[in-house]
Structures are given as C-alpha cells and as structure tokens.
FIBA-700025 format. One line per field, with one value per residue: residue in one letter; chain; x, y, z of N, C-alpha, C in turn. Coordinates in steps of 0.1 Angstrom, whole numbers, plus 5000, padded with zeros to 4 digits. Example, Ala and Ser with C-alpha at 12.3 -4.5 7.8 and 13.67 -1.06 7.14 Angstrom:
% FIBA-700025
code	c(A; S)
unit	c(A; A)
n_x	c(5132; 5128)
n_y	c(4943; 4978)
n_z	c(5078; 5071)
ca_x	c(5123; 5137)
ca_y	c(4955; 4989)
ca_z	c(5078; 5071)
c_x	c(5132; 5129)
c_y	c(4967; 5000)
c_z	c(5078; 5079)
***
This chain:
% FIBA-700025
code	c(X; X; X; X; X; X; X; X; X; X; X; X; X; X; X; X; X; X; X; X; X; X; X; X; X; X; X; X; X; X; X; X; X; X; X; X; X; X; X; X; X; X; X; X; X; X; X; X; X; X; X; X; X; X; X; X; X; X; X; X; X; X; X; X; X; X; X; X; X; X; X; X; X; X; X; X; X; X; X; X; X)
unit	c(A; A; A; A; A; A; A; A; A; A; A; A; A; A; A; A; A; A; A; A; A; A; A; A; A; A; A; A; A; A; A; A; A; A; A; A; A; A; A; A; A; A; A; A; A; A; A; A; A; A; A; A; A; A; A; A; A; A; A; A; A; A; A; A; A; A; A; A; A; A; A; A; A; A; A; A; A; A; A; A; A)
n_x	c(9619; 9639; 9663; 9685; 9672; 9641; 9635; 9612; 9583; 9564; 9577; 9573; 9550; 9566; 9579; 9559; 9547; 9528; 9532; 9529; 9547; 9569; 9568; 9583; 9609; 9631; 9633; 9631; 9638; 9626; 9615; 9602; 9611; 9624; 9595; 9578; 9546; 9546; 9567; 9601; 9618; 9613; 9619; 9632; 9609; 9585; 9559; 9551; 9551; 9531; 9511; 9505; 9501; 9475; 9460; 9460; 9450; 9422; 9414; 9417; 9399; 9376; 9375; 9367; 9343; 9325; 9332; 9312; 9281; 9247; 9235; 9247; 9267; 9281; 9275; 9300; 9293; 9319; 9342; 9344; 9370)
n_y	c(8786; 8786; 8768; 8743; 8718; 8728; 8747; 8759; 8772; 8759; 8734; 8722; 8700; 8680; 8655; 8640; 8630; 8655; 8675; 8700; 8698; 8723; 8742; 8754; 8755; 8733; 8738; 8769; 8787; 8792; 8821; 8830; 8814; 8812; 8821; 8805; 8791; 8760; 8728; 8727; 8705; 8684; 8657; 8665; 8667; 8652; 8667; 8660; 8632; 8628; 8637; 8618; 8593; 8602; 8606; 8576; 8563; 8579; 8566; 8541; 8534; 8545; 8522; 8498; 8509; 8504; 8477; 8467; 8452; 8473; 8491; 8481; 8494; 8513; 8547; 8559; 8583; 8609; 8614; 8639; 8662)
n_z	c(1219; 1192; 1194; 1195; 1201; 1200; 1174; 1165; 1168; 1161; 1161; 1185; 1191; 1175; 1188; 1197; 1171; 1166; 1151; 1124; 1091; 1078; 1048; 1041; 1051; 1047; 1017; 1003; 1026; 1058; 1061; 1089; 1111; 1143; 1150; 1138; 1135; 1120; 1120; 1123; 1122; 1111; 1087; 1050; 1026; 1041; 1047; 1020; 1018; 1043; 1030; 1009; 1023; 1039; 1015; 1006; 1026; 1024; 1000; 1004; 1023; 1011; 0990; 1003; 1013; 0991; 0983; 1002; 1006; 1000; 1029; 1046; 1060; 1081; 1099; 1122; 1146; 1149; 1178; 1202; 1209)
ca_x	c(9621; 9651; 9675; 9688; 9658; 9634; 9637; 9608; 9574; 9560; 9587; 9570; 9544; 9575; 9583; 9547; 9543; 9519; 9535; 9528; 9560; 9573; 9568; 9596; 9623; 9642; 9636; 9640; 9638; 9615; 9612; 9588; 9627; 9616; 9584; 9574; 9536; 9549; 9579; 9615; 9628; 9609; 9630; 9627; 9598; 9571; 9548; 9546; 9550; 9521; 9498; 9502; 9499; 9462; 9451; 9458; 9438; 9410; 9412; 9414; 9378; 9367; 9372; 9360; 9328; 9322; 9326; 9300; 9263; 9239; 9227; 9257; 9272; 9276; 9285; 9299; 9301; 9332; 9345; 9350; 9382)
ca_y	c(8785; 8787; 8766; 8728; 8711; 8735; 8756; 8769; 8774; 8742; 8723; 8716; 8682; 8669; 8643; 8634; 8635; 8662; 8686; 8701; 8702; 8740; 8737; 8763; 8756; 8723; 8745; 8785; 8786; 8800; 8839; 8831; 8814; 8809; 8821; 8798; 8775; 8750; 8721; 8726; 8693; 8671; 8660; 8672; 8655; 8647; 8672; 8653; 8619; 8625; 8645; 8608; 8585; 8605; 8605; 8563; 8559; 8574; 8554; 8529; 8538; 8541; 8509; 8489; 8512; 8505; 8466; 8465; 8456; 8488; 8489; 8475; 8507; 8518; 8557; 8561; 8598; 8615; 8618; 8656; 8663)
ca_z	c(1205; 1191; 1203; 1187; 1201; 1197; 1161; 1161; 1177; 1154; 1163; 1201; 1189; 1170; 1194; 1200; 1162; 1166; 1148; 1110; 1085; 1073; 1039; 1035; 1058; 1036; 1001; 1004; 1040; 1062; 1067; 1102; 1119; 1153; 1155; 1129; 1136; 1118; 1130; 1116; 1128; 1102; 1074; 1039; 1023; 1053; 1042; 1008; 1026; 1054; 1020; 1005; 1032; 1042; 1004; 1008; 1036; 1017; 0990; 1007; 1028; 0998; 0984; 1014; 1014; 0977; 0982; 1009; 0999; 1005; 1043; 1059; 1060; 1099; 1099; 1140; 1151; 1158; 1194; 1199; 1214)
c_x	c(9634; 9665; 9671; 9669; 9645; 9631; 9627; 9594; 9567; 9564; 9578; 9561; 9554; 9573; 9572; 9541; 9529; 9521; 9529; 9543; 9558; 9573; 9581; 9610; 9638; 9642; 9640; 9644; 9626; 9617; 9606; 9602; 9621; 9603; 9571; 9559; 9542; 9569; 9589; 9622; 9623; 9617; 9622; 9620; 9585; 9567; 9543; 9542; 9536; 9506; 9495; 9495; 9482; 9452; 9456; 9448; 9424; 9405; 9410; 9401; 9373; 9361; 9362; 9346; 9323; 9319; 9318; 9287; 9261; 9235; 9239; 9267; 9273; 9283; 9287; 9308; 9311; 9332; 9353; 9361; 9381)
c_y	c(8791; 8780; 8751; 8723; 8711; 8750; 8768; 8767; 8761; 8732; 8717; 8703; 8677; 8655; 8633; 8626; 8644; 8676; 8684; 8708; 8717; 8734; 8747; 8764; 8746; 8737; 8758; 8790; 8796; 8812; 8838; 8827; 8810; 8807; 8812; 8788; 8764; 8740; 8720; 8716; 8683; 8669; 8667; 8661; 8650; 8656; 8667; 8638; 8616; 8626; 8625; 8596; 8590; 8598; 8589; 8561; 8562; 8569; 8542; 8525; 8537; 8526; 8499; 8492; 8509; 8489; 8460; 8463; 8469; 8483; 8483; 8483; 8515; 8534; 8554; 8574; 8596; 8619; 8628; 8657; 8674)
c_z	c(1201; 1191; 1192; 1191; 1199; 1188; 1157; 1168; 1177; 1159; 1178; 1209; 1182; 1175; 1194; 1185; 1155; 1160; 1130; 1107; 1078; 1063; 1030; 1040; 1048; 1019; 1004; 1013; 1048; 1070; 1079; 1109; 1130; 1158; 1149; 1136; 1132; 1122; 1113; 1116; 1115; 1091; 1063; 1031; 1032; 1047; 1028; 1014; 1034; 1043; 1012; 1010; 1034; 1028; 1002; 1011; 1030; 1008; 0993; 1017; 1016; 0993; 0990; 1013; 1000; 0977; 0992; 1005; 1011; 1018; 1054; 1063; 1072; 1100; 1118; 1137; 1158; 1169; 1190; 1211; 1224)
***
C-alpha cells in the first residue's frame, strides 16, 4: 500500500472490481492515506454511480415481481460464499 498502483489497502479488488470507493479521498481527502479499507483508484463519483445502479436493480425486481400473478413467484436460496 502505498505506491501508484496500490494507494491504499482498499485499493487491492480494484482491478477485479471488488473493491469499495473512499467516500473521502476525491472531496476532503482521506485522513486513513494508505491504510485506508476502502479503494483510492475509483474515480470521483462511483460510490454515487454503483449507490444508483443497486437502487435500479431493485426497482426493477420489483416491478417484475409486482407484474407476476400470485403463486408464480419462485424465491431460490442464496449460495453462501
């Protein structure tokens, strides 16, 4: 951590995109600097960008489950990781 490619501890799913954006590094900057959880590499804006994109998706579940008749409704449990 530290270094161009790797900014900060966050930074290390970037590539994968498995990382979470610093919500402080583009605006005041972030007091944490290397040791930071979260990735310094993302531009400015992905943490609003990805908060939007999620809250789509479940609107858009939504919708689908709403114009389904009652009973056709299939929940399938989550595969635990």
């Amino acid at each position: 951590p530290g270094s161009a490619q790797l900014p900060s501890v966050g930074s290390s799913g970037h590539v994968l995109g498995r990382c979470k954006p610093c919500a402080f590094f583009h605006t005041v900057g972030c007091g944490n600097g290397a040791l930071c959880q979260f990735c310094h590499l993302c531009e400015a804006g992905e943490k609003q960008r990805r908060r939007k994109e999620r809250l789509e998706i479940r609107r858009t579940a939504r919708r689908v489950r709403q114009s389904l008749p009652v009973g056709q409704i299939k929940v399938s449990a989550r595969p635990t990781a």
